[in-house]
LUMPA-886785 format. One record per residue: y, z, x of N, C-alpha, C in turn. Coordinates in steps of 0.2 Angstrom, whole numbers, plus 2048, in hexadecimal, padded with zeros to 3 digits. Each point is the difference from the previous one (the first is absolute). Layout:
<vexros>
YZXYZXYZX...
</vexros>
This chain:
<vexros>
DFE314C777FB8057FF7F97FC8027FC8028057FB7FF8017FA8017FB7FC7FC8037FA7FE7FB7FC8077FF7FF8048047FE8077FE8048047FA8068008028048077FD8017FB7F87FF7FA7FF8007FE7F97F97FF7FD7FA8028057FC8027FB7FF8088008028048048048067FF8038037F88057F98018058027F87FB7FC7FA7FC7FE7FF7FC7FC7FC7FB8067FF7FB8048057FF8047FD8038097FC8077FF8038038067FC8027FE7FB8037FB8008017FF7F87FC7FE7FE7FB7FE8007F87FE7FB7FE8097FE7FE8038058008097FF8038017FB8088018018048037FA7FE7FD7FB8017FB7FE8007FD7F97F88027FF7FB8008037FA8047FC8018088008048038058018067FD8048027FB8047FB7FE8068017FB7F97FF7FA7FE7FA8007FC7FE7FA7F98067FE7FE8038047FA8058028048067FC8068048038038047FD8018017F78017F97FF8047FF7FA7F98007FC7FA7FF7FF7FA8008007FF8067FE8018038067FE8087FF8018057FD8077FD7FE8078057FD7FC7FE7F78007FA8007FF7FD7F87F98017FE7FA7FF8047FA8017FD7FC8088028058028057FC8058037F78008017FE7FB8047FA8018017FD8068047F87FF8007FE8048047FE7FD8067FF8078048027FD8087FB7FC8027F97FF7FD7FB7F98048067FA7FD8027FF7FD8067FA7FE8058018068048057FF8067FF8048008018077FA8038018007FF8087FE7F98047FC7FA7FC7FF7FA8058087FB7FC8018017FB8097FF7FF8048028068008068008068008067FD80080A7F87FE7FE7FF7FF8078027FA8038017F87F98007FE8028067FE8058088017FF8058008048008068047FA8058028018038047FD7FD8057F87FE7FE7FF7FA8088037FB8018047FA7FC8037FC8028068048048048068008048008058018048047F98038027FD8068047FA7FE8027FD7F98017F97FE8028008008088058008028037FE8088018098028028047FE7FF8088017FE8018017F98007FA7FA8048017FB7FD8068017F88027FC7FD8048028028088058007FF8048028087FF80A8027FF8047F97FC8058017FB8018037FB7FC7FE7F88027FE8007FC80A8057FB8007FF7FD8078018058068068038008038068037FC8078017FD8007FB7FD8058017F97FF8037FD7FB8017FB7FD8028027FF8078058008028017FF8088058078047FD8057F98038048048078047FF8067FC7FC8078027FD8008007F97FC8077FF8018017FB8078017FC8048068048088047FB8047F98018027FB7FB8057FC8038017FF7F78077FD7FF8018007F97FD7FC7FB7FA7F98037FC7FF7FC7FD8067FD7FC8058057FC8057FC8048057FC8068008018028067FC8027F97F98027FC8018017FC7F67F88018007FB7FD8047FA7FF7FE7FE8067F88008068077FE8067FE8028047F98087FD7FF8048047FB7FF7FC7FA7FF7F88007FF7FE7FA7FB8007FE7FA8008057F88017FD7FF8057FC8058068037FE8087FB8058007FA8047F98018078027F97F87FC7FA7FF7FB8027FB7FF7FB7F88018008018058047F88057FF8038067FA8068027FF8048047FB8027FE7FB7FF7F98018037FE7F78087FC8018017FF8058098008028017F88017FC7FB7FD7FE7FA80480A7FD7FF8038007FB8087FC8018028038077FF8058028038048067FD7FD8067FB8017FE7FC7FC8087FF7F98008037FB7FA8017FA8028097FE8028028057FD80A8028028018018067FC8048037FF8038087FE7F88047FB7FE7FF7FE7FA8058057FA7FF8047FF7FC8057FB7FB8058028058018068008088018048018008077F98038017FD8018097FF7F88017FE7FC7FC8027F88048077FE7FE8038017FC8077FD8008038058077FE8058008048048097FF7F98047F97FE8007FD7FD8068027F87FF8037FC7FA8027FB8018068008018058077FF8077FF8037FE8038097FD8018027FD8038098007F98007FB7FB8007FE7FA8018077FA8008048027FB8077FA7FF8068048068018088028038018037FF7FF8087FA7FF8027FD7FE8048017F88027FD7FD7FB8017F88028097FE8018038067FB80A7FF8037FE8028068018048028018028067FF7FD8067F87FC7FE7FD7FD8068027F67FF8078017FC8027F77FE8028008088048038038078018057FA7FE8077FB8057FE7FC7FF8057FB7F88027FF8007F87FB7F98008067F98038077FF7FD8037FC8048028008067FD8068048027FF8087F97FD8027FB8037FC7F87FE8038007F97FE8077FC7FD7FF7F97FF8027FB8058038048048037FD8097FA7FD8027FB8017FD7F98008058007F88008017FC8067FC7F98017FC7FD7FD7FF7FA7FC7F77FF7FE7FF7FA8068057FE8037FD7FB8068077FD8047FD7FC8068047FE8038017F98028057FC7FF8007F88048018018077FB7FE8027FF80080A8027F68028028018038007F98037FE8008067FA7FB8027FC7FE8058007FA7FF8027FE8068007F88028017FA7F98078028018057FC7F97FB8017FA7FA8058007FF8007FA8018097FC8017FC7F88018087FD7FC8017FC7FD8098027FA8027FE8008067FC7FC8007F88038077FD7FC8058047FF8068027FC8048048028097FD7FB8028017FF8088008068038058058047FF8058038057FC8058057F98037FF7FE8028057FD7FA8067FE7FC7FC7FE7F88088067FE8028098047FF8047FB8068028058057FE7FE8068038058078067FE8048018058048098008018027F78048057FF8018007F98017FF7FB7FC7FA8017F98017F87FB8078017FD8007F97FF8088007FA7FB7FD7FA8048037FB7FE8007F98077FE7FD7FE7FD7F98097FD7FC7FE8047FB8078018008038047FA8047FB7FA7FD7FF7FA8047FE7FC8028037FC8067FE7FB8048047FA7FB8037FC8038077FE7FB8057FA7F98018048007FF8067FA8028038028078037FD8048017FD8078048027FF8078018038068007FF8067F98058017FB7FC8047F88038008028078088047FD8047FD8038068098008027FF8068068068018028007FA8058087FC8018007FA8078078018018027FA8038077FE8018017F87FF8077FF7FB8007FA7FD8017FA8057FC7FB8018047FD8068027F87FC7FF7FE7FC8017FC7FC8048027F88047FB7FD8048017FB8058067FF8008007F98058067FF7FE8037F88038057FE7FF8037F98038057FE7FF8037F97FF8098007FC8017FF7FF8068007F88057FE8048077FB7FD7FF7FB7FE8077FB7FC8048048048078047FF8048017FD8087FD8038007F87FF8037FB7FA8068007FA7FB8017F98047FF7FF8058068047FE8097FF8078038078038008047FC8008088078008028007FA7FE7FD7FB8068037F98057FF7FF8027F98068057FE7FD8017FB7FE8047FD7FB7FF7F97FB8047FC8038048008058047FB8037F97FA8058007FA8007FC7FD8068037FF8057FE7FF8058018028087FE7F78038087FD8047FF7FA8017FC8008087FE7FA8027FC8038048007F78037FE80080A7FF7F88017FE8028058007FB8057FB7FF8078018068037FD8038037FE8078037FF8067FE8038007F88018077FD7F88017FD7FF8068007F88047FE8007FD7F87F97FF8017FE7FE7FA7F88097FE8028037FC7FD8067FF7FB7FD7F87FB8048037FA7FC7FB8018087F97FE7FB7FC8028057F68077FC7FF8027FE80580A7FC7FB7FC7FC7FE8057FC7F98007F97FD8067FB8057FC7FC8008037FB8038037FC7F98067FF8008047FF7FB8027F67FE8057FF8068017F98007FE7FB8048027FF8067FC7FB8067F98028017FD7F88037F88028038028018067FD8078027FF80180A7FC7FF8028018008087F78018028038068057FA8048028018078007FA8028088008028057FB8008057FF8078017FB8028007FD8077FC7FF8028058058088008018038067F98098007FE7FF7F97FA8098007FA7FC7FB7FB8008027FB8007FB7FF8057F77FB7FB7FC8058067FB7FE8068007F98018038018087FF8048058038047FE8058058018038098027FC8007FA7FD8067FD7FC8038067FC8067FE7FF8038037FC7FD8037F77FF7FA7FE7FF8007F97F78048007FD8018077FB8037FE7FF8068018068018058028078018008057FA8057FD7FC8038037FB7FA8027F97FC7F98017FE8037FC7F98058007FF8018077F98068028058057FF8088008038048067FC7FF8047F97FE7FB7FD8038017F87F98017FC7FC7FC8037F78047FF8008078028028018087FE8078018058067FD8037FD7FE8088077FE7FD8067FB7F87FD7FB7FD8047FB7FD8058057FD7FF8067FD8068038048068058077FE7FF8068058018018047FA7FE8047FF8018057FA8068048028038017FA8068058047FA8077FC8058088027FF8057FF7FC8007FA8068017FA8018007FB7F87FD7F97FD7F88047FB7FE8007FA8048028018018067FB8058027FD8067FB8078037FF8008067FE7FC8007F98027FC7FB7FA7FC7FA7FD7FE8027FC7FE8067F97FE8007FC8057FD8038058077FD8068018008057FA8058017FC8008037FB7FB7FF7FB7FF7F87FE7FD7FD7FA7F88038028017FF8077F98018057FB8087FC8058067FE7FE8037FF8018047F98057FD7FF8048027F97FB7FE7FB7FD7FA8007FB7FC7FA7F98058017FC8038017FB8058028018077FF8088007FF8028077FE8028027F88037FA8008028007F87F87FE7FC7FB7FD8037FA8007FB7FC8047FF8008058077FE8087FF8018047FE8077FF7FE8048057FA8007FD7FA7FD7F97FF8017FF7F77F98037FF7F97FF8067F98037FC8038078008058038047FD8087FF8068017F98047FC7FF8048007F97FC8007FA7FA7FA8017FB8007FA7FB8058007FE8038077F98057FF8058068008028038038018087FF8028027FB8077FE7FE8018037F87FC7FF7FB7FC7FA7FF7F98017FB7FB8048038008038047FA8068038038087FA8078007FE8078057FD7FF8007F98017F77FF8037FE7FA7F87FD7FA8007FC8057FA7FE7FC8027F87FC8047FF8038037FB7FD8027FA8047FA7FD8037FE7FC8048057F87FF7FF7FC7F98047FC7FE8078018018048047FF8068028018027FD8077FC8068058027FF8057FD7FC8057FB7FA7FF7FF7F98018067FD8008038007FA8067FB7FE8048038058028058028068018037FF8018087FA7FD8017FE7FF8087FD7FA8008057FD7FB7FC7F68008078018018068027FC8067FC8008028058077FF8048048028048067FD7FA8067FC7FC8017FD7FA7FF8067FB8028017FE7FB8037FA7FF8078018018038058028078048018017FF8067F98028057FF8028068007F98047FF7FB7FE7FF7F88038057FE8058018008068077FF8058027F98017FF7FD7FB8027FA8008077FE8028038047FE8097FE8008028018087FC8078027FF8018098007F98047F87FE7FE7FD7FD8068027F97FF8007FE7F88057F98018068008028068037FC8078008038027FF8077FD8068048028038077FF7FA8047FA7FC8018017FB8048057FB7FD7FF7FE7F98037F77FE8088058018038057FF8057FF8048038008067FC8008048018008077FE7F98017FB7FB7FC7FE7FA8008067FC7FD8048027FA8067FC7FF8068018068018078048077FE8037FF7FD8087F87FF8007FF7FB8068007F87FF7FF8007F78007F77FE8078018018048047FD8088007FF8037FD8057FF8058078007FE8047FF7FA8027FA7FC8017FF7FB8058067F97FB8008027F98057F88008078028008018038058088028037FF7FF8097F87FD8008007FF8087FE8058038008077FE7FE8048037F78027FE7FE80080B7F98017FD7FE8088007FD8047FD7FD8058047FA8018007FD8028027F77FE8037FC8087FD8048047FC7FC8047FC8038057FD7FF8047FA8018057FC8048068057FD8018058018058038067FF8068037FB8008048008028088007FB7FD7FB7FB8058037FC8028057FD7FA8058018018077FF8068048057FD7FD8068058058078067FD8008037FB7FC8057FA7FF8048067FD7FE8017FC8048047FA8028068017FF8038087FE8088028067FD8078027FC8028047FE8058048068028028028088058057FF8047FE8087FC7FB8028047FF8068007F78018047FE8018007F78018018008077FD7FC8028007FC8078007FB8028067FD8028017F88018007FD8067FC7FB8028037FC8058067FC8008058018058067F98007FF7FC7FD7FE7FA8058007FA8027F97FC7FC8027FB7FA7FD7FD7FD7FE8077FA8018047FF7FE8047FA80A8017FC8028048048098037FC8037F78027FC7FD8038057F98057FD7FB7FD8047FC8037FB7F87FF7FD7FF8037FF8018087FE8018067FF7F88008067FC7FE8037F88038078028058008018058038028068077FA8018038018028057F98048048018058017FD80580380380380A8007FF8028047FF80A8027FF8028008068008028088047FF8037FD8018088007FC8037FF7FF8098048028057FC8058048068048047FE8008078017F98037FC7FE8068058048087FE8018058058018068017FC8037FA7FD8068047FC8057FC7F87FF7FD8007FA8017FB7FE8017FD7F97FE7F97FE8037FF7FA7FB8007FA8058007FA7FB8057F97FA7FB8008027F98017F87FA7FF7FD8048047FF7FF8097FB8028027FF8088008038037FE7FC8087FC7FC7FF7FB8037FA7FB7FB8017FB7F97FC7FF8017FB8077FA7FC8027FB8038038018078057FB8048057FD8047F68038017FC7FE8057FD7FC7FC7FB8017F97FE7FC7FD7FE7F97FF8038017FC8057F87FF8057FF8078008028088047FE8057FE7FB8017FB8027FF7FA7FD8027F67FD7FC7FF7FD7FA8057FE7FB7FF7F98027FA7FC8028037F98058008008027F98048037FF8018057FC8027FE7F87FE8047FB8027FC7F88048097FE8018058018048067FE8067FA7FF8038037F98067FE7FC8077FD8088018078038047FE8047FF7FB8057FB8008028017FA8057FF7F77FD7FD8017F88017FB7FC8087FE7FF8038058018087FF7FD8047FD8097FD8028058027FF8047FF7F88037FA7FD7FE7FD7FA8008047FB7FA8018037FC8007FD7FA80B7FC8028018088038087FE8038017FD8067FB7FD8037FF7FD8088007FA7FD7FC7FD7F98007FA7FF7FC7F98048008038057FB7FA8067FA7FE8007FE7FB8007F88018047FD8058077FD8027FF7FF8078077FC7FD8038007FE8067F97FF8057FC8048007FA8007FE7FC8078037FD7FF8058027FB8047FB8018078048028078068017FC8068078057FF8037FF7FA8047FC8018077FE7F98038038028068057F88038037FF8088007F98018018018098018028027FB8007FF7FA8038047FA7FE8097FE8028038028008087FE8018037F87FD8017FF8038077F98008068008078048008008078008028017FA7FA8057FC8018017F98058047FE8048007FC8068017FD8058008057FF7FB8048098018048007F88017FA7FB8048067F87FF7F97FD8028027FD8067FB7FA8048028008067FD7FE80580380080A7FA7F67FF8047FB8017FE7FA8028037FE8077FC7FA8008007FD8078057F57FB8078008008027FC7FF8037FA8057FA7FB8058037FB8008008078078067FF8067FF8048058038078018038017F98008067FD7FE8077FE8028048017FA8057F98068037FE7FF8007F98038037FB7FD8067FD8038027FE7FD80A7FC8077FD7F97FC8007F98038017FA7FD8057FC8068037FE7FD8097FD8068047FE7FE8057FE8048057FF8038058058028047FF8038028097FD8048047FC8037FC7F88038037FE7FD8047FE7FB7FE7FC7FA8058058008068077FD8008058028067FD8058048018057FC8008078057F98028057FB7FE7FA7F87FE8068007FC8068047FC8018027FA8068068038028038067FF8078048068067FC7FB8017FD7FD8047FB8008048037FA8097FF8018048047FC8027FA7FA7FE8037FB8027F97F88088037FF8027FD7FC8078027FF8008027F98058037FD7FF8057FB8057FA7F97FB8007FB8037FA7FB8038077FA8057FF7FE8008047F78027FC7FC7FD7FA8017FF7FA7F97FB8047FD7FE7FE7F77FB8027FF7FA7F97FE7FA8028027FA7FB8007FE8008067FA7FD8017FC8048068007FB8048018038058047FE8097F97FD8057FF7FA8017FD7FF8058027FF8087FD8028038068008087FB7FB8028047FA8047FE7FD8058018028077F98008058048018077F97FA8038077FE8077FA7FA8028018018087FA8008017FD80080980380A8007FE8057FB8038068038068027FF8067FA7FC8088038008007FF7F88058047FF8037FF7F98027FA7FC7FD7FD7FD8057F87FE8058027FC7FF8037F98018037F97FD8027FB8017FD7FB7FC8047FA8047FB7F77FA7FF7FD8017FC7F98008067FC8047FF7FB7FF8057FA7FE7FC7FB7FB8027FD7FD7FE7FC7FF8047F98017FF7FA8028047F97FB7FB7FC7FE8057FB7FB8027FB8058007F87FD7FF7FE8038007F87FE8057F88028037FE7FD8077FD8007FB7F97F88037FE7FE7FB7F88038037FC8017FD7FB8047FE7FC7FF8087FA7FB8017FF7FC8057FD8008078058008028047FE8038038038087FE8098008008038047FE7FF8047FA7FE7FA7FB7FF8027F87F98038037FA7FF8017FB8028028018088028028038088018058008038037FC8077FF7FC8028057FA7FC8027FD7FA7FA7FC7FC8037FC7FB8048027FD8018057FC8058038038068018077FF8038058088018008027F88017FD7FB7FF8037F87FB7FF7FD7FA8018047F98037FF7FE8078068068008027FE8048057FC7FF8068007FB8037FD7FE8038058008068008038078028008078007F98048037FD8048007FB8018018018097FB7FD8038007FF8088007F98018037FF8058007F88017FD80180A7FA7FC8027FE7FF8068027FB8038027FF8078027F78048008038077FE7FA8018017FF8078057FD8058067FD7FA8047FF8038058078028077FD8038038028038058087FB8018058028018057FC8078007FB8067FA8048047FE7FC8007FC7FB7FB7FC8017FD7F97FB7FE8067FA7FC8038017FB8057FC8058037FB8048048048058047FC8037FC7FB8027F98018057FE7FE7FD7FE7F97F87FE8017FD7FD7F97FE8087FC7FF8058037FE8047FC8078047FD8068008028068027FC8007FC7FA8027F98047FF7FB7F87FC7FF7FB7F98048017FB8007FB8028097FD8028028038028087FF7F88037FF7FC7FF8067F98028038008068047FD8067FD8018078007FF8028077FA7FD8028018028097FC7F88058037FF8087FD7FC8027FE8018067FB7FC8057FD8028057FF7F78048058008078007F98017FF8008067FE7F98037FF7FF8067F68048027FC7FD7FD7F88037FD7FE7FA8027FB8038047FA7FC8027FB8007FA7FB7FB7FF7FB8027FC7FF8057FD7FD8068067FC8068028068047FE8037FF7FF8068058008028017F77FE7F97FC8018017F97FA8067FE7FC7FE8017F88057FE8028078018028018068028068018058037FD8067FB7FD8058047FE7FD8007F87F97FD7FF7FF7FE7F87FA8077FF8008018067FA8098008048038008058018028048078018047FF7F98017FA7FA8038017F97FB8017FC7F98018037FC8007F97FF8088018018038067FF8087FF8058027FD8087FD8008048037FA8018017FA7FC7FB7FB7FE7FE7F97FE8088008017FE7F97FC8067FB7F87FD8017FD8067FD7F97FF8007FF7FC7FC8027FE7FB7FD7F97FB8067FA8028038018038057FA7FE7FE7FB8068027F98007FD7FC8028057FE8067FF7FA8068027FC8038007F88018067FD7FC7FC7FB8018057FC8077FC7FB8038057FA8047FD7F97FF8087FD8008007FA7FF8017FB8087FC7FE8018007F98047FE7FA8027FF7FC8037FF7FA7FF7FA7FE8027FB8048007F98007FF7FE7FE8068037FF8077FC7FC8068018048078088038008038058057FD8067FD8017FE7FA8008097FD7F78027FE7FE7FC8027F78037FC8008078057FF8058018008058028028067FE8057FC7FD8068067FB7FF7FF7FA7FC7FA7FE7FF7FF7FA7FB8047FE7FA7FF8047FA8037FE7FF80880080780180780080B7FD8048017FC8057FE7FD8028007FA7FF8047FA7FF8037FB7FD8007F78007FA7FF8057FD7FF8007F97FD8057FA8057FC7FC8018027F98058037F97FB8058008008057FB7FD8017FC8047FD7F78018007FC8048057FA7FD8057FE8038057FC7FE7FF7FB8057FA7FC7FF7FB7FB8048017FA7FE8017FF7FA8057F87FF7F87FD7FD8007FB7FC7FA7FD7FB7FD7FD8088018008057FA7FC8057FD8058078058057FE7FD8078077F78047FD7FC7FD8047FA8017FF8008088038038048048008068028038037FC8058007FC8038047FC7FB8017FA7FB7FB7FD7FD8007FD7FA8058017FC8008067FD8038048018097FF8068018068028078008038057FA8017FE7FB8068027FB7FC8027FB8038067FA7FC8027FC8057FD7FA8057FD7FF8037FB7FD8057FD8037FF7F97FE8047F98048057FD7F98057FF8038057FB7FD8007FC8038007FD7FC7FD7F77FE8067FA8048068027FC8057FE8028058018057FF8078038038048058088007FD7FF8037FA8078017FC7FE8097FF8058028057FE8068038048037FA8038017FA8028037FA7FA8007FB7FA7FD8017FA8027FC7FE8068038018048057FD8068018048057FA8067FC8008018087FA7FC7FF7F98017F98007FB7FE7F97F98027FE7FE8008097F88058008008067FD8038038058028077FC8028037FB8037FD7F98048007FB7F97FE7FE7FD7FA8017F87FF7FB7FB8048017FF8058077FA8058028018077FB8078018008058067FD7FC8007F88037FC7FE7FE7FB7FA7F78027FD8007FD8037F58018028008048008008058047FE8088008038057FC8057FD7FE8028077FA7FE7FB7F87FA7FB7FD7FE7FD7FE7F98048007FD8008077FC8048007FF8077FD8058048027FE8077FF8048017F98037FC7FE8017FF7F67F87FE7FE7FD7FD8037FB7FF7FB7FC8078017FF8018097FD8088038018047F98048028008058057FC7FE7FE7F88017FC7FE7FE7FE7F97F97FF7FD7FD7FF8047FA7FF8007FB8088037FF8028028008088028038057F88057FF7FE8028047FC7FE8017F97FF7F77FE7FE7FF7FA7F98028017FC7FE8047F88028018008087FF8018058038008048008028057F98057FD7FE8028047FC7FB7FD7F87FF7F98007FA7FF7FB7FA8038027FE8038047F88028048028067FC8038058018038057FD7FF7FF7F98058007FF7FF7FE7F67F97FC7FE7FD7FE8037F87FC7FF7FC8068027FF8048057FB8088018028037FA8078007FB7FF8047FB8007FD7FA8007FA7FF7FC7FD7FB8067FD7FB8067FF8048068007FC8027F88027FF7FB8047FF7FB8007F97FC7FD8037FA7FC7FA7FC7FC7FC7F98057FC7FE8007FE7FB8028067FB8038037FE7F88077FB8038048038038028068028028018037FE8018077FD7FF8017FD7FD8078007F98027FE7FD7FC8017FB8028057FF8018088017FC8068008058008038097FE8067FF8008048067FE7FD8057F87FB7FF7FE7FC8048047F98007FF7FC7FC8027FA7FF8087FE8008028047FB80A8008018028008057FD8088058047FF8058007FD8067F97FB7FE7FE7FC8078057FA8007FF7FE7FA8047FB7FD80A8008048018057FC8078038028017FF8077FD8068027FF7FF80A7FF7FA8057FD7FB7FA7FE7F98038057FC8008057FF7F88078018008037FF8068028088018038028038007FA8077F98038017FF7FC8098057F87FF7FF7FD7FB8027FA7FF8078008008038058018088008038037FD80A7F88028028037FD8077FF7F98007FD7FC7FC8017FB8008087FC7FE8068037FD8037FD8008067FF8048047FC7FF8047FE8058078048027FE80580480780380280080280A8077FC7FE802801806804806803
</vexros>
């Protein structure tokens, strides 16, 4: 409990026990009211001092109708009538709403405050054998900095010294640590767990991983979803209506009745009924909890309003390769002609040389040699089909059979499954490497869950149309579209969004660098960009952390969750208001009964919202 909301709880119970003691007074001596009025004022300014201050302020700049003014209002007329236990009962309850807003708030923002602990407080640089503590914004790409045990990794690098694990935990949510030694990514926000590294810093930190994330999680509150909007705007007018209707509650019928007192009391407690507090708190801090929910499961999402279109999914859209896959390539089988599978797989190595796309790393990786690159000239890129080089006094063409066909040249026809590179050199056909992909582990359970949400499932690739088919039967993925150029996913991502219903949403999943284009037309962009892809971070309106592609149903089931949280409170809160407003215009609710109407149900609602904080998967 922070140091506020305990003097928070200090001053309500300090209040109650003098209104307990005030009452009992009043009951046994029954004095007259110059007595009993600075008797119970006294608990009324100790715990409505900050209400009426925060009025008199607000109305001084301008915003007046806000639920300081309407408690202001109601309990300055309950004890201008003689009603002081009520109007110190009313500010008593209206702060006990606002101590449970304040503790449901600080839950919610616990999930968040431990990701905003990722943050650096500094770096050891080493310069000229010496080690320096320093600010992580004074190290630039190139210094190497040590990492020791239970330290922070400050800056994204690559380890070139020692070995270790890292707790991963604060950006993908997950509890296993991750071993790690010479050349693997060292990502800044992990705990550096056991060995000292040293680490040679590959992005400055504003650049960096851990600072990405957390400009994400600053900005996510300026994402509003709908729902939020729609209470702004509500309260925006609603509070100005209802206090125009308690003066004309109090003035018209005494112009009738003559019985002014009456109907004061029943446009003080029409007042205090009217207060939208259960609204304007709940609505956001639940959408505030299923975004904290969210982030310690690794999933980021960068605003309210996304989680709202999360919930509204009616079409999924997948990329292959690295999102449904591992997109760790290897190559299965060489299918050379007139020469032998080494030197096929030699022209296709120096060929990929250039290049870091998954398959030509699987291609190099299976060649296993040192590569000269100073046999290698003239390097060509033809996007989405291979490479045309100059090898040594050859030229090779590696690619898809597109590419062959550009160059006249007849490829041979493979029906292995995995995506077929053809080698031809000097112009003729050599053969062709199959190369195969691995489908995640999750991925299957993942579409089920969507198809019993109702959710439609499209899978995009640009590999080969047998390879495609073959992953989308095994995932039992409702329709696919393969052998796509970049330009050609966008397009087929326009012609699904005109099929959706008018509210229902489209989301696709990619790996945040290929796919930015399809990410950003999209409804909602699901980046499966791995804790060190700075693009995925960039393009995507929520990223998995871990590229554990079975949190997408997770998200969904926790968006679902959120919004029908929401319009429980919508619904609950609307109805109880209304129908106390009612029974208060006719004089058949009592002061305390508003207070419930106001203060219970904000309470309850608050409650409520504090269901998406908990743990389900």
């Amino acid at each position: 409990m922070s140091k506020k909301q305990k003097k928070s709880l200090l001053r309500i119970i300090l209040s109650a026990v003098l209104l307990i003691a005030a009452a009992v007074f009043e009951h046994i001596a029954e004095p007259s009211w110059y007595i009993a009025l600075p008797i119970f004022l006294v608990p009324y300014i100790i715990i409505g001092y900050d209400v009426l201050v925060k009025s008199v302020k607000n109305i001084a700049h301008g915003q007046v109708f806000d639920e300081n003014f309407l408690m202001a209002i109601a309990t300055i007329g309950a004890i201008a009538t003689g009603q002081y236990p009520e109007a110190v009962f009313v500010m008593l309850f209206y702060q006990v709403g606002e101590f449970f807003q304040n503790w449901a708030v600080g839950k919610s923002r616990q999930s968040i405050s431990e990701l905003m602990d990722i943050r650096p407080d500094y770096a050891n640089l080493i310069k000229d054998g010496e080690i320096t503590t320093v600010d992580p914004y004074d190290v630039v790409i190139g210094d190497i900095i040590l990492i020791k045990p239970g330290e922070k990794i400050p800056l994204d690098g690559e380890i070139i010294e020692g070995s270790s694990s890292f707790d991963t935990s604060a950006l993908t949510g997950e509890s296993l640590p991750r071993d790690v030694g010479v050349s693997d990514k060292a990502t800044s926000g992990c705990v550096n767990l056991s060995g000292v590294i040293k680490v040679k810093v590959t992005s400055e930190f504003g650049e960096s991983t851990v600072n990405k994330i957390l400009e994400l999680i600053e900005e996510s509150s300026s994402n509003k979803a709908a729902s939020e909007d729609f209470i702004t705007k509500f309260a925006k007018y609603y509070t100005p209506i209802v206090v125009f209707c308690a003066l004309a509650l109090a003035i018209i019928p005494t112009i009738f009745t003559g019985e002014f007192k009456m109907w004061l009391m029943r446009a003080l407690t029409f007042l205090v009924i009217s207060c939208p507090c259960a609204l304007v708190i709940s609505i956001p801090l639940s959408f505030f909890g299923g975004i904290g929910g969210a982030s310690r499961k690794g999933i980021l999402i960068k605003g309210s309003c996304y989680l709202e279109n999360l919930s509204k999914a009616e079409i999924a859209v997948f990329d292959k390769t690295g999102t449904l896959t591992e997109g760790t390539f290897s190559v299965t089988a060489v299918h050379p002609t007139d020469i032998s599978e080494e030197e096929l797989i030699e022209y296709a190595a120096y060929a990929e040389y250039f290049s870091e796309h998954p398959i030509a790393c699987s291609v190099k990786s299976f060649y296993g040699k040192e590569i000269d690159k100073s046999k290698i000239h003239d390097v060509k890129e033809f996007a989405g089909h291979g490479i045309e080089a100059e090898i040594g006094e050859h030229k090779i063409l590696a690619g898809n059979k597109k590419l062959c066909e550009m160059h006249g040249i007849e490829a041979d026809d493979c029906e292995q499954t995995g995506t077929i590179l053809h080698i031809c050199i000097d112009w003729k056909y050599a053969g062709h490497i199959v190369i195969s992909d691995k489908i995640k582990e999750n991925s299957a359970k993942m579409i089920t869950e969507l198809k019993n949400n109702g959710v439609k499932n499209v899978m995009l690739t640009g590999d080969r149309d047998a390879v495609g088919k073959d992953v989308a039967n095994t995932l039992g993925i409702d329709e696919v579209h393969t052998e796509l150029l970049p330009t050609d996913k966008v397009n087929i991502v326009e012609e699904l969004i005109t099929k959706k219903s008018k509210n229902g949403k489209l989301l696709f999943s990619g790996d945040g660098i290929n796919d930015a284009p399809v990410l950003a037309r999209a409804d909602i962009g699901i980046a499966m960009g791995g804790i060190g892809s700075d693009a995925s971070i960039e393009a995507a309106d929520i990223v998995i952390m871990d590229d554990d592609i079975g949190k997408i149903g997770t998200a969904l089931k926790l968006s679902k969750r959120t919004l029908k949280i929401v319009k429980e409170n919508i619904a609950f809160a609307l109805g109880i208001k209304i129908s106390f407003l009612i029974l208060g215009a006719f004089g058949i609710t009592t002061m305390w009964m508003a207070v419930f109407a106001d203060v219970g149900v904000s309470v309850i609602a608050i409650l409520n919202s504090m269901r998406t904080l908990r743990e389900k998967n």
